[in-house]
C-alpha positions as CSV (number, residue, x, y, z in Angstrom):
1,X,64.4,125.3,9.8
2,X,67.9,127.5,11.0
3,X,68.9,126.3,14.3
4,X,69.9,128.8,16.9
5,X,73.6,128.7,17.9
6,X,73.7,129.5,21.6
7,X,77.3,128.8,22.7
8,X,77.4,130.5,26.0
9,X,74.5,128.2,27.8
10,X,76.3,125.1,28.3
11,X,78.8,127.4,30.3
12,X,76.0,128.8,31.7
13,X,74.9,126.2,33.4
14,X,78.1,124.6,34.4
15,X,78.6,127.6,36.9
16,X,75.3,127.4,38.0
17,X,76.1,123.8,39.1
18,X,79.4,124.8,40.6
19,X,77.4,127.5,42.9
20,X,75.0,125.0,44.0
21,X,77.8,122.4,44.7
22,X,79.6,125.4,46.5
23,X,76.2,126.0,48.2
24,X,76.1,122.2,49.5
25,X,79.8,122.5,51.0
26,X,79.4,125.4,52.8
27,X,76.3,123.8,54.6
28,X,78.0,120.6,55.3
29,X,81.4,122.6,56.7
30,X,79.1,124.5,59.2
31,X,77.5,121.3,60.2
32,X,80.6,120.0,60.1
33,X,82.4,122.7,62.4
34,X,78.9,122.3,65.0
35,X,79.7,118.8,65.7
36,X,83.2,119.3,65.5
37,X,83.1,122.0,68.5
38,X,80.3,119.8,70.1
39,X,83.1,117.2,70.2
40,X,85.5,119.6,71.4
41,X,83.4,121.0,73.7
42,X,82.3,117.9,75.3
43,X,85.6,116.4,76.1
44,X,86.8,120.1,77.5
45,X,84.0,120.7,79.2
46,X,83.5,117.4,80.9
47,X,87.3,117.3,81.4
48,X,86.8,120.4,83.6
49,X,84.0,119.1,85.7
50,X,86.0,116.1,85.9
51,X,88.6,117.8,88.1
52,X,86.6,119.9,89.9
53,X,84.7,116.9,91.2
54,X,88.1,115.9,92.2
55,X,89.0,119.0,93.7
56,X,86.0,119.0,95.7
57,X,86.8,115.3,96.8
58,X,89.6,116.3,98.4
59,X,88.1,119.3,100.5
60,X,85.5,116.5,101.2
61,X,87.9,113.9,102.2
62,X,90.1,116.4,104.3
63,X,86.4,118.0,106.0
64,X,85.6,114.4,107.2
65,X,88.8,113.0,108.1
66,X,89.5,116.3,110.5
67,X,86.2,116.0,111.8
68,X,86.1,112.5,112.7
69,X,89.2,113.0,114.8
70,X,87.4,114.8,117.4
71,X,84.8,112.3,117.5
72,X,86.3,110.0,120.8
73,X,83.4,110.2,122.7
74,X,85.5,111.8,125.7
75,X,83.8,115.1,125.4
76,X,80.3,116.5,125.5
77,X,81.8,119.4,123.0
78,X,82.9,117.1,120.4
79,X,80.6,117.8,117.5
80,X,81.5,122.0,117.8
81,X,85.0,120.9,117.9
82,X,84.8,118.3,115.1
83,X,82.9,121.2,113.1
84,X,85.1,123.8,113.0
85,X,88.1,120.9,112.3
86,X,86.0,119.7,109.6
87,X,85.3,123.5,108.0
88,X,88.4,124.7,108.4
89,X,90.2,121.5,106.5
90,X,87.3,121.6,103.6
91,X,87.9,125.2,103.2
92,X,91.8,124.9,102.9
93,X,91.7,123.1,99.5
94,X,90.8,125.5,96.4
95,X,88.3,124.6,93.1
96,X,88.5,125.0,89.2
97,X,92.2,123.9,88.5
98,X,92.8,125.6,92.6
99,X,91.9,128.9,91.2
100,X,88.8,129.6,93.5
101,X,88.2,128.7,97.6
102,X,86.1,126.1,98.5
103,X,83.1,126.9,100.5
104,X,81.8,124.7,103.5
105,X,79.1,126.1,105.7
106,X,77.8,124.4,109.2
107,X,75.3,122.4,107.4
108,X,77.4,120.3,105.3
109,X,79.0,118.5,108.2
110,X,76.7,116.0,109.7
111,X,77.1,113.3,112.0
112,X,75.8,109.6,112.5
113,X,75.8,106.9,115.4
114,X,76.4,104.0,112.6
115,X,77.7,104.3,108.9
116,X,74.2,103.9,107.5
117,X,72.2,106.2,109.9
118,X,70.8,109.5,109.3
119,X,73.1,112.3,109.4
120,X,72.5,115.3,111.2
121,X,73.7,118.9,111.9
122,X,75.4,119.2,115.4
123,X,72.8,121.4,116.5
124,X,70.0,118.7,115.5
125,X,71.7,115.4,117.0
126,X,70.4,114.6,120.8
127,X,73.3,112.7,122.3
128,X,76.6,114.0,121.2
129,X,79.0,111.3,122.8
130,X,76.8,108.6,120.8
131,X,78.3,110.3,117.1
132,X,81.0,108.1,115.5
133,X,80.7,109.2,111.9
134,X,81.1,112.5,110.3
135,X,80.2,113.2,106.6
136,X,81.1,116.2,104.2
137,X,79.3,117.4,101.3
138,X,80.4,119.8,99.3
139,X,79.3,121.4,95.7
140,X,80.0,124.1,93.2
141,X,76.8,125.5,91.5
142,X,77.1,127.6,88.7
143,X,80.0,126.2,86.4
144,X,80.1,127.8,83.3
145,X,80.6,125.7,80.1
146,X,83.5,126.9,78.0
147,X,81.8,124.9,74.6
148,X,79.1,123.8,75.1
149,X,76.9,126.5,75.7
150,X,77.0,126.9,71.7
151,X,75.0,124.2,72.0
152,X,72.4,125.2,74.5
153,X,73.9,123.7,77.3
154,X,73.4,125.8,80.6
155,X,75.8,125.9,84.0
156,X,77.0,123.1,86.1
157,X,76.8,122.0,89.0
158,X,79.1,119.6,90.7
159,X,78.7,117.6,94.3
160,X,81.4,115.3,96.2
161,X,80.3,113.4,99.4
162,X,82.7,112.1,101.9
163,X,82.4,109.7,105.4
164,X,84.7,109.1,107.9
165,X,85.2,107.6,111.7
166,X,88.0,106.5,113.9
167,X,89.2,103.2,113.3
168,X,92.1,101.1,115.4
169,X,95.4,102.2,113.1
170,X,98.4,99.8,112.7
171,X,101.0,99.1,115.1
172,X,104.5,97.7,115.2
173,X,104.4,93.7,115.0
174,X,105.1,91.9,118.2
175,X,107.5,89.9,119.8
176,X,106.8,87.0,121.1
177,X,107.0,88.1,125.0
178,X,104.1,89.2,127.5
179,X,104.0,91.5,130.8
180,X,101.8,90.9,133.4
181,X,98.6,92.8,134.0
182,X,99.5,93.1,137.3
183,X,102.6,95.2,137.0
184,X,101.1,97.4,134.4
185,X,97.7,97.9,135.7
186,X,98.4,101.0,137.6
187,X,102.1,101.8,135.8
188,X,102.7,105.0,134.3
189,X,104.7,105.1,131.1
190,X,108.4,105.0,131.5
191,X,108.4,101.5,134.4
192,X,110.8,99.4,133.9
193,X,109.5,95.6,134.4
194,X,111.5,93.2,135.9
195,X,112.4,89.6,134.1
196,X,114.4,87.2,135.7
197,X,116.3,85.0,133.9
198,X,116.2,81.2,134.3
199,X,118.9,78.5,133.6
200,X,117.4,77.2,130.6
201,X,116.7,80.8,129.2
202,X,113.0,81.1,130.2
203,X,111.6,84.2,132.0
204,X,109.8,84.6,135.2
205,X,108.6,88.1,136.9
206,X,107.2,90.8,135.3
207,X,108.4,90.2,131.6
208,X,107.5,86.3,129.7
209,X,108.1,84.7,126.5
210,X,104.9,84.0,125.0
211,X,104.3,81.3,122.0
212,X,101.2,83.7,119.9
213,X,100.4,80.2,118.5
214,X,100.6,77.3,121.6
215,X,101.6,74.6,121.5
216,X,103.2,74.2,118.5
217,X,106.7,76.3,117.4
218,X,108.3,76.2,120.4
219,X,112.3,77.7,120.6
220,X,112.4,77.8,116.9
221,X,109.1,79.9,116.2
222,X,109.4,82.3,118.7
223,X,113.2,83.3,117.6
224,X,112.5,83.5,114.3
225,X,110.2,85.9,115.1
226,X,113.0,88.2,117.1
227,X,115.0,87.9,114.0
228,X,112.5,88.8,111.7
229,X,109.6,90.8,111.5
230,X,107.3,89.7,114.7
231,X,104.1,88.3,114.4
232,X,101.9,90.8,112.4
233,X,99.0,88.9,112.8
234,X,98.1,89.5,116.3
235,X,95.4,87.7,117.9
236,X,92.3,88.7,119.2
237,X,91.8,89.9,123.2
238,X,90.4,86.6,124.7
239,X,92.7,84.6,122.5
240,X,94.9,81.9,124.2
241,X,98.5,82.4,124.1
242,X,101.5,80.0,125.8
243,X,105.0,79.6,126.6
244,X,107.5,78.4,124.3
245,X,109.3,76.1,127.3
246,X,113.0,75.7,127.1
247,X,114.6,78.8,124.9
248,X,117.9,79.5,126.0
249,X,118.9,80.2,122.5
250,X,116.5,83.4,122.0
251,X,118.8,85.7,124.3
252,X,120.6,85.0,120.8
253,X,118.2,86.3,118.6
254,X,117.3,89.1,121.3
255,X,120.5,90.5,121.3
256,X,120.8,90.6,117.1
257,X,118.5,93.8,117.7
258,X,121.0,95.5,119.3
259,X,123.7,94.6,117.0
260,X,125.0,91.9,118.4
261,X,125.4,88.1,116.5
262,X,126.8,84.8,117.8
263,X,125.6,81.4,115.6
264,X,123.4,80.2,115.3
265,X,121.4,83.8,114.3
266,X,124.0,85.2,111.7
267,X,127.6,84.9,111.9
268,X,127.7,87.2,109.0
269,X,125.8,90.3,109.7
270,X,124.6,92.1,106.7
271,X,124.4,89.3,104.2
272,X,120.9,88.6,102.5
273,X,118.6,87.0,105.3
274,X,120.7,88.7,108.0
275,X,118.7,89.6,111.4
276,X,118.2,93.5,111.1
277,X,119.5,95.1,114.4
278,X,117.6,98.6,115.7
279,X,119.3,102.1,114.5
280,X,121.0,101.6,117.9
281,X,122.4,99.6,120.1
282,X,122.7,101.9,123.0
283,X,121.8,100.1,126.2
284,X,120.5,100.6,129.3
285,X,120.9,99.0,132.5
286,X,121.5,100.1,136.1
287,X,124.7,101.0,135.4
288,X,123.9,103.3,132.5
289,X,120.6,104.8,133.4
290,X,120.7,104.6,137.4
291,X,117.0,106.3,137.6
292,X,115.3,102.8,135.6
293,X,112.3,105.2,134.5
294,X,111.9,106.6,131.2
295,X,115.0,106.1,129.3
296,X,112.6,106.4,126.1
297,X,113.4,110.5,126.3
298,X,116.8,109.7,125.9
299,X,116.4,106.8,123.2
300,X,115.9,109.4,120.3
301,X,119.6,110.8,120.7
302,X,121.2,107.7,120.1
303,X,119.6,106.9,116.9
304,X,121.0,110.5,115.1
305,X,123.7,110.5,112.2
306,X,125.9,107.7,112.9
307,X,124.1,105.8,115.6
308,X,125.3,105.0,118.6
309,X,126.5,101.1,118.6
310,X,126.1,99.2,121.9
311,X,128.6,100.3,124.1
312,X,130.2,97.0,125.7
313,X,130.0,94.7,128.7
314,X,132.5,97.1,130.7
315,X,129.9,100.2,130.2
316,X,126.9,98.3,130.7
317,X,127.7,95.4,133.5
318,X,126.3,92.9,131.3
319,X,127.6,89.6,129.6
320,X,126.7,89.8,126.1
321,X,129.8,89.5,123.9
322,X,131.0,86.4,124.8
323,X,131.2,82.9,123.2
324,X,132.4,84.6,119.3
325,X,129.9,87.3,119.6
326,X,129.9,89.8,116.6
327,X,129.2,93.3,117.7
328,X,128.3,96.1,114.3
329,X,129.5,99.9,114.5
330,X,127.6,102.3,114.5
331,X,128.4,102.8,110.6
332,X,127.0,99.6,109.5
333,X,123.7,100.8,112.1
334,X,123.1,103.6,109.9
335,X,123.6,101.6,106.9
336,X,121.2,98.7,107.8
337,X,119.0,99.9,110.8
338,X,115.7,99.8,111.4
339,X,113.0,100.4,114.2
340,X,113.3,97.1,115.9
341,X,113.5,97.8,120.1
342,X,110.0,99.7,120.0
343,X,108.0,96.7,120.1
344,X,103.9,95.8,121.0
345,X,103.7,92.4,123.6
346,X,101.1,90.9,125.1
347,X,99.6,91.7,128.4
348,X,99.0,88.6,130.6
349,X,97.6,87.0,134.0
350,X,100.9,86.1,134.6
351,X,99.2,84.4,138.1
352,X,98.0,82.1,135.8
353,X,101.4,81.4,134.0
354,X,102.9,81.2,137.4
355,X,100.5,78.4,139.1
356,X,101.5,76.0,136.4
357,X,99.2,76.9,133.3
358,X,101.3,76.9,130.4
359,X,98.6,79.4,128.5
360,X,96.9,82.4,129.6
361,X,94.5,84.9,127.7
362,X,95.5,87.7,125.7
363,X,93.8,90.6,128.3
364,X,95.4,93.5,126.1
365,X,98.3,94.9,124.4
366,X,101.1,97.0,125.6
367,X,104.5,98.9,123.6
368,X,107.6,98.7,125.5
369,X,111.2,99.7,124.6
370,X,113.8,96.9,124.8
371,X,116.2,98.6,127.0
372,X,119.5,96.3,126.6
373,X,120.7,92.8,125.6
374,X,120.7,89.9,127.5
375,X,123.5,88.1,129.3
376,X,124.9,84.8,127.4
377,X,124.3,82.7,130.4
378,X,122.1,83.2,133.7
379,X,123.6,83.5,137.4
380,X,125.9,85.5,139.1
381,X,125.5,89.2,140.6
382,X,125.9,92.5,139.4
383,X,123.7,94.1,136.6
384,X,122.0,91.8,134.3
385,X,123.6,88.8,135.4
386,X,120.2,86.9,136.2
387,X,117.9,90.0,135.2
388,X,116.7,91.6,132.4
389,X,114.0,94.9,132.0
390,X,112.0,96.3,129.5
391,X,110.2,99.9,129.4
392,X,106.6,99.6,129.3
393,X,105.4,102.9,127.4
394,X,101.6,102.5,127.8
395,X,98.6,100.7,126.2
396,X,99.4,99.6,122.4
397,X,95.6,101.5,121.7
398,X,96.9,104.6,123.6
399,X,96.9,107.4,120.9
400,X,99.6,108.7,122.0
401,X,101.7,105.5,122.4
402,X,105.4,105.1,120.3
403,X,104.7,101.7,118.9
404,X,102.4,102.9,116.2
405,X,102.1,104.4,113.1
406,X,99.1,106.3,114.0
407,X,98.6,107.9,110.8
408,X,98.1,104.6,108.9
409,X,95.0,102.8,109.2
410,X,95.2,99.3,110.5
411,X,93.3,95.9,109.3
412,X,90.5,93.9,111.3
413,X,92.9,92.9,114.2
414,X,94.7,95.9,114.6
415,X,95.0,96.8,118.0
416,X,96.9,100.7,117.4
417,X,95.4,103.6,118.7
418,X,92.2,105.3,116.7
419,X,92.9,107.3,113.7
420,X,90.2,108.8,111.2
421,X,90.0,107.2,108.2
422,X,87.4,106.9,105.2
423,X,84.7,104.6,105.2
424,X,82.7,105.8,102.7
C-alpha cells in the first residue's frame, strides 16, 4: 500500500496553534488591561475623594470654629449671628482640588447645650443663651469617578462633620506677685496699683509677692521664677497661695526684665542661662508718665526697631543702677528680647494677708504691665524711693485682655479668655 505524502499539514497545523496561542494572549492582555485600569482607577479615584474630604474638612472646621465664637451667652441673637459666621467661613473655602465653591445652607449648622446633645437648627432650639456647641456638616454629592466607572462604579458622595465651643485659651505665665481684690474690684484698665516697699524687700499695699506653692521655695523659688519663664502651671481659683517672707533679693531679678543685672542674677547678660529682659526697658514712673493711667497705649512705641533701653535713674527718679548694676542697649534688646513685662498675677484678699495670714485664696486672675524697675534699697523720698506700681489691664479671662494669646487654645487650668476651638 503507497503512502500519501502530505507535506504541507504539519505546517498546517503549527499556525493553527500559533492562532489559538495568539487568541489566549489577546484575552489575557484585555483582562490584563481591566484590572490594570481597575488598579489605576482605584488609587486615582480614591485619591480624589481623599482630598475632597479634606477640602470639605476645612470649610467644616472654619464653619464651626466661626460659629462658636458668637456663642458667649451675652446675647439673645447669638445663634443668627453664629450662623451667618459659620456660612460665610464654610463657604470661603473651595472643593475638588479648590476648583468648585463649597455650599453650606442654614441647616447644616446646628447647635447643642453639651458636646453629646442633640443638635438643632437655630430656628428649632428653645433657649438660645443655653447653646455652647456649634457643629458643621458639609457634603458633596455627585462626584464623578474618573476610572472607575469602567467598572460600573456610579458617583460619589463625600461628607465632613465638624464641632466646636469656646474654651479658656492660654495666657502668659505668671509671676509670682498678687493684687488685691479690693483695688481692682471696681478698677478700670489702665490703674496704676500702689506697692510699698519694705526694708527687707517685701511688699505691702496694693501689689504682693505671692509663693504659687506655700510654704516651701521661699526667696529662691519665687526669683527664679522672675528670671525665667513664671509659673505656667497656674493653680486653680480656691487654691491657697502665700508669701515668700524675706526677698530683698527679687528687686534683683525684677529689674533683669528691664535690662538691668547686678549678681547674683547674671553678671554676664546674654550668656547661655542669662535672665531674658522685655523688648524694652522703657520705664514709667511719676516722673516719666505724670497722668499714672494707662501707660500701656504708649508701651507699643518703645518696643519698635531698636528698642528703647531703660532710660536711667536721672530720667526716671529711681535708684536702680547702683551696687555694679549692668544696664543692656537697646541693640542687645532687639537681639535677645522678649515679652516679659505683660504678665498674669494673682488676685487676692489682701485683708487677709494684712491681718497676719501668711496665705490667702486665689479669688481670680488679673494681667498687669510692669511699669518700671525697683529701687536697690527702700527709704527715702522722691519717686520710687519706697514705692513701686504696676498697671492692672483687666481680668486675665477678659477677651480682650493683653496678657493672652487668645488665638491659642489653653490646657485644663488655663485661665485666658474664651477662644473657639475643636472638640470634635
Amino acid at each position: 500500500m503507497r503512502s500519501i505524502n502530505t507535506p504541507n499539514l504539519g505546517k498546517r497545523r503549527q499556525n493553527l496553534n500559533i492562532r489559538k496561542q495568539q487568541g489566549v494572549v489577546a484575552i489575557m492582555m484585555v483582562l490584563s488591561l481591566a484590572a490594570l485600569i481597575g488598579f489605576v482607577g482605584l488609587a486615582l479615584d480614591l485619591g480624589k475623594l481623599f482630598v475632597t474630604k479634606s477640602e470639605l474638612q476645612n470649610s467644616a472646621d472654619a464653619c464651626a470654629l466661626a460659629a462658636a465664637r458668637e456663642l458667649t451667652g451675652a446675647s439673645t441673637n447669638q445663634l443668627t449671628l453664629a450662623e451667618a459666621a459659620g456660612i460665610a467661613a464654610g463657604i470661603s473655602n473651595n472643593v475638588q482640588f479648590q476648583n468648585n465653591p463649597v455650599t453650606v445652607n442654614a441647616d447644616d449648622v446646628t447647635f447643642s447645650d453639651t458636646l453629646n446633645g442633640a443638635y438643632l437648627t437655630k430656628d428649632a432650639v428653645a433657649n438660645a443663651l443655653t447653646m455652647r456647641f456649634a457643629r458643621c456638616t458639609v457634603q458633596r454629592t455627585g462626584i464623578v469617578n474618573w476610572f472607575m466607572q469602567v467598572l460600573g462604579a456610579g458617583d460619589q458622595q463625600v461628607n465632613a462633620t465638624a464641632v466646636a465651643s469656646l474654651v479658656p485659651g492660654q495666657t502668659t505665665c505668671a509671676v509670682p506677685a498678687g493684687v488685691c481684690q479690693a483695688d481692682v474690684a471696681a478698677a478700670a484698665p489702665g490703674t496704676w496699683l500702689q506697692g510699698v516697699l519694705g526694708p527687707k524687700g517685701d511688699l505691702t499695699g496694693g501689689f504682693k509677692w505671692i509663693d504659687y506653692s506655700p510654704p516651701g521655695g521661699g526667696a529662691s523659688e519665687l526669683s527664679d521664677l522672675l528670671t525665667g519663664t513664671g509659673a505656667c502651671n497656674l493653680p486653680a481659683v480656691g487654691s491657697i497661695v502665700g508669701q515668700g517672707g524675706v526677698i530683698s533679693s527679687l528687686s534683683k531679678a525684677w529689674n533683669s526684665r528691664f535690662g538691668i543685672y547686678r549678681n547674683p542674677v547674671e553678671d554676664s547678660p546674654g550668656q547661655p542661662g542669662f535672665a531674658v529682659p522685655d523688648k524694652t526697658g522703657f520705664a514709667y514712673t511719676e516722673v516719666t508718665w505724670p497722668s499714672k493711667f494707662n501707660a500701656f497705649s504708649d508701651f507699643a512705641t518703645h518696643r519698635g526697631s531698636p528698642p528703647a533701653a531703660y532710660q536711667g535713674d536721672g530720667v526716671t527718679g529711681l535708684k536702680a543702677q547702683v551696687g555694679g548694676a549692668i544696664t543692656v542697649d537697646r541693640t542687645f534688646l532687639q537681639q535677645h528680647g522678649a515679652d516679659r513685662r505683660l504678665a498674669t498675677v494673682a488676685v487676692v484678699d489682701c485683708d487677709v494677708l494684712d491681718a497676719g495670714g501668711p496665705t490667702a485664696p486665689v479669688l481670680s486672675w488679673a494681667c498687669i504691665l510692669m511699669l518700671h524697675p525697683i529701687n536697690s534699697n527702700s527709704g527715702g523720698s522722691g519717686t520710687g524711693a519706697d514705692r513701686m506700681y504696676v498697671e492692672y489691664l483687666g481680668q486675665s479671662n477678659d477677651p480682650l485682655s493683653p496678657c493672652a494669646s487668645s488665638g491659642t487654645v489653653g490646657g485644663p487650668g488655663s485661665v485666658g479668655p474664651l477662644v473657639p476651638a475643636l472638640v470634635q
